[in-house]
N, C-alpha and C positions, 0 to 999 in steps of 0.2 A: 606721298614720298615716292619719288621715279627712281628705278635702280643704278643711277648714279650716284644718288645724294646717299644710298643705302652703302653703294660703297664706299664710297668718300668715308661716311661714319665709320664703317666697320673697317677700316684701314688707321683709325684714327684710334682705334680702343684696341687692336691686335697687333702684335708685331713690334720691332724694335724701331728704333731712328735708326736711319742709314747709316750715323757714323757706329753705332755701337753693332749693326750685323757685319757677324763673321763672312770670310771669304768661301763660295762653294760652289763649285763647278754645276752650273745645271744642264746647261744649254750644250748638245751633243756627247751624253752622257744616256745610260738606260734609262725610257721613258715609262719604266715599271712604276707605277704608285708605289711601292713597297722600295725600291730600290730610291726614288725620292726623298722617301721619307726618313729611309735609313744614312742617306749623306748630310741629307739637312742637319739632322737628330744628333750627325759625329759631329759636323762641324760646332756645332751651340755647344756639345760637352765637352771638344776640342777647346773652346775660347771659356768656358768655365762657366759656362750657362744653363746648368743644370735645370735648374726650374723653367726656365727660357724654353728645355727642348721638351720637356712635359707638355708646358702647354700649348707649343707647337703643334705636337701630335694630338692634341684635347682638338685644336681649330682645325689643324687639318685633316681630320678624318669627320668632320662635322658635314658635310659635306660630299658633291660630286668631285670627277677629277678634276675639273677647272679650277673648281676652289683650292683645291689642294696646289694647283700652280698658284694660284696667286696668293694664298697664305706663306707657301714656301717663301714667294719673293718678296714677302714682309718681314722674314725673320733672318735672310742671309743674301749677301749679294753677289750676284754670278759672277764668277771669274773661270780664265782658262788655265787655272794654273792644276 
């Protein structure tokens, strides 16, 4: 299995569908891991996705920081608002 096909799956069993992730500003924002995790985390309990932000933070800290971008942007979708 090549590390595409490993993400492909693993984008496939984590994270929400697009329509159901919340709106969250990433992109030109504090690129602190901690400060990521902390926007992502409001936005899921923000939209009442309690459990959503639990396991957010279970996948994204599973991981280096790259992972942790790219689990973020399986669980909310960047906006500049």
């Amino acid at each position: 299995m090549n590390e595409n096909t490993e993400n492909v799956e693993k984008a496939e069993t984590i994270g929400l569908s697009e329509e159901r992730r919340p709106s969250c500003r990433l992109v030109g924002e504090d690129g602190n891991a901690f400060a990521i995790m902390g926007r992502v985390r409001r936005a899921l309990i923000g939209a009442g996705m309690k459990q959503e932000a639990e396991d957010y933070i279970k996948h994204a800290t599973s991981g280096d920081y790259d992972n942790l971008i790219g689990v973020s942007m399986l669980y909310v979708n960047d906006s500049d608002d």
